[in-house]
C-alpha positions as CSV (number, residue, x, y, z in Angstrom):
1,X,0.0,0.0,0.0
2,X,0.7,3.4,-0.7
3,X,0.8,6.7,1.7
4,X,1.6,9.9,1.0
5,X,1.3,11.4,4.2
6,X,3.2,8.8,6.2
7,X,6.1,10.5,7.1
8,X,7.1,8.6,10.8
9,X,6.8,5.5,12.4
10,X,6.5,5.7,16.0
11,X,8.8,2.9,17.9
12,X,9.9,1.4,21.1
13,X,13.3,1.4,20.3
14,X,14.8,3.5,17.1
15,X,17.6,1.6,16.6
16,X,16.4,-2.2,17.1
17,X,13.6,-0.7,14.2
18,X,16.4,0.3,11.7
19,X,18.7,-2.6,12.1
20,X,15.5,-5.2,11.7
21,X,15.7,-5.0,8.1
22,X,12.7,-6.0,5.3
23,X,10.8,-2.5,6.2
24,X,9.7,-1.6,2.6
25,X,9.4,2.5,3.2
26,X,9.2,5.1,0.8
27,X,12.1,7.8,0.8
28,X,11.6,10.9,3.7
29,X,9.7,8.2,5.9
30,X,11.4,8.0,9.3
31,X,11.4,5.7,12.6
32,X,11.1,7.9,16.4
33,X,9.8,7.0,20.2
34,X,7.9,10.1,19.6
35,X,5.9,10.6,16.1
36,X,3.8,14.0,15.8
37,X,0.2,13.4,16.1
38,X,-2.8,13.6,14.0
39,X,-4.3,16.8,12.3
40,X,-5.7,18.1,15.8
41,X,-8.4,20.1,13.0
42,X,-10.0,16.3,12.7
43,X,-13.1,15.3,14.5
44,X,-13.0,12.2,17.3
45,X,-14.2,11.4,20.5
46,X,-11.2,13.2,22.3
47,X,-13.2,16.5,20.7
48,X,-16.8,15.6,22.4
49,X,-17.5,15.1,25.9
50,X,-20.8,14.2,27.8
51,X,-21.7,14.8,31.5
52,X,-22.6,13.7,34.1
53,X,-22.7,10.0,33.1
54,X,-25.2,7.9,34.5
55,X,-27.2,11.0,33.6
56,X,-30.8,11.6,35.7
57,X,-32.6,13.6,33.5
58,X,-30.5,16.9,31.6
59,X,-27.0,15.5,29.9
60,X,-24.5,18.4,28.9
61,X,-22.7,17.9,25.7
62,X,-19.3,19.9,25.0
63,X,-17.6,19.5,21.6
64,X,-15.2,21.6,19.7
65,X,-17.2,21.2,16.3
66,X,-20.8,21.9,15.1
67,X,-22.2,18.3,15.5
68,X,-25.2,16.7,14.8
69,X,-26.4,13.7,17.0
70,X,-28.4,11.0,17.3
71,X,-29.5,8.4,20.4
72,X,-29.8,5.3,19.8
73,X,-31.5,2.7,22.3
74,X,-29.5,-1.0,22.2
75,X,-32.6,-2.0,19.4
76,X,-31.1,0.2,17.6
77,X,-33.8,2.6,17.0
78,X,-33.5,6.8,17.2
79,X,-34.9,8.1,20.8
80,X,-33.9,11.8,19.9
81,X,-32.0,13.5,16.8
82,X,-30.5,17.8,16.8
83,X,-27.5,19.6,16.4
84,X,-24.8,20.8,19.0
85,X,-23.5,24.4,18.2
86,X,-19.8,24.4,19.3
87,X,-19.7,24.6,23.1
88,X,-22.1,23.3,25.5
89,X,-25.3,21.9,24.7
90,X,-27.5,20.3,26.9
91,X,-29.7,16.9,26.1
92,X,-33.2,16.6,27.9
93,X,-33.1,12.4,28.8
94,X,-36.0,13.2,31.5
95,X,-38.7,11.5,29.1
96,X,-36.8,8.4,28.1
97,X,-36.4,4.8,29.9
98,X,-33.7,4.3,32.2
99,X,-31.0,1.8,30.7
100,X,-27.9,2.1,28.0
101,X,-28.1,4.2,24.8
102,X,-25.7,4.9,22.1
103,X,-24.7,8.8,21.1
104,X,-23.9,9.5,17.2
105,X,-22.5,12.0,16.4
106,X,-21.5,13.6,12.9
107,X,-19.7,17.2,11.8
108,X,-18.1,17.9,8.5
109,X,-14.8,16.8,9.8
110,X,-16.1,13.1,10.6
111,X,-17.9,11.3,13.2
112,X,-17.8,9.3,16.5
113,X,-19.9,7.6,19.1
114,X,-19.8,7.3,22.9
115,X,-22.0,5.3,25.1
116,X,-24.4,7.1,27.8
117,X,-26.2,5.4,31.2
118,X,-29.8,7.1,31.7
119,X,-30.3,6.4,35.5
C-alpha cells in the first residue's frame, strides 16, 4: 500500500527498528519513540465530551465542532435526533427509559460515538 502522508513510524526502540531489516518505506519516511500526532483540525471522541454520566434527566454535551447527534437505544432505534453548536449543549433524557443508549455523532470533519447510562 501506498501513503503519502506517512512520514514517521512511531517505535519502542529507534535503533532495534532500523537494524530489523525488510521494512519496505518510501524515501523521507522515518522511525522515532515520539511521532507527531494527527491533524488536531479532525473530529474524534477526544473532541466531544458528555456529562454527568449515569445521567438523571439533563446531559450536557461539550464539543469543539458543530455536531449533529443522534441516540440510539440497544434496538437500535433513534430516541432523539439535533444539532450541537460548538460549546455546551445540553440533552433533555427526563422522558426516556432508564437503561444504556448509544450517542452519534456527525460534523463535517467526521464522526464518532460514545455510550451514555440514563439512570
Amino acid at each position: 500500500a501506498t501513503t503519502n502522508s506517512l512520514t514517521c513510524v512511531q517505535v519502542d526502540n529507534v535503533m532495534d527498528a532500523e537494524n530489523k531489516g525488510g521494512w519496505n518505506f518510501d524515501g523521507g519516511i522515518y522511525f522515532d519513540t515520539n511521532c507527531p500526532g494527527l491533524n488536531t483540525d479532525d473530529f474524534n471522541l477526544n473532541t466531544v465530551s458528555i456529562y454527568p454520566n449515569p445521567v438523571k434527566n439533563i446531559a450536557k454535551i461539550h464539543s469543539d465542532f458543530n455536531v449533529q447527534y443522534r441516540l440510539i437505544n440497544i434496538q437500535g432505534q433513534e430516541i432523539l435526533k439535533g444539532d450541537i453548536v460548538s460549546g455546551v449543549g445540553q440533552l433533555d433524557l427526563s422522558t426516556i427509559s432508564n437503561g444504556l443508549y448509544f450517542l452519534h455523532f456527525e460534523s463535517t470533519s467526521g464522526g464518532a460515538v460514545k455510550k451514555i447510562i440514563k439512570q
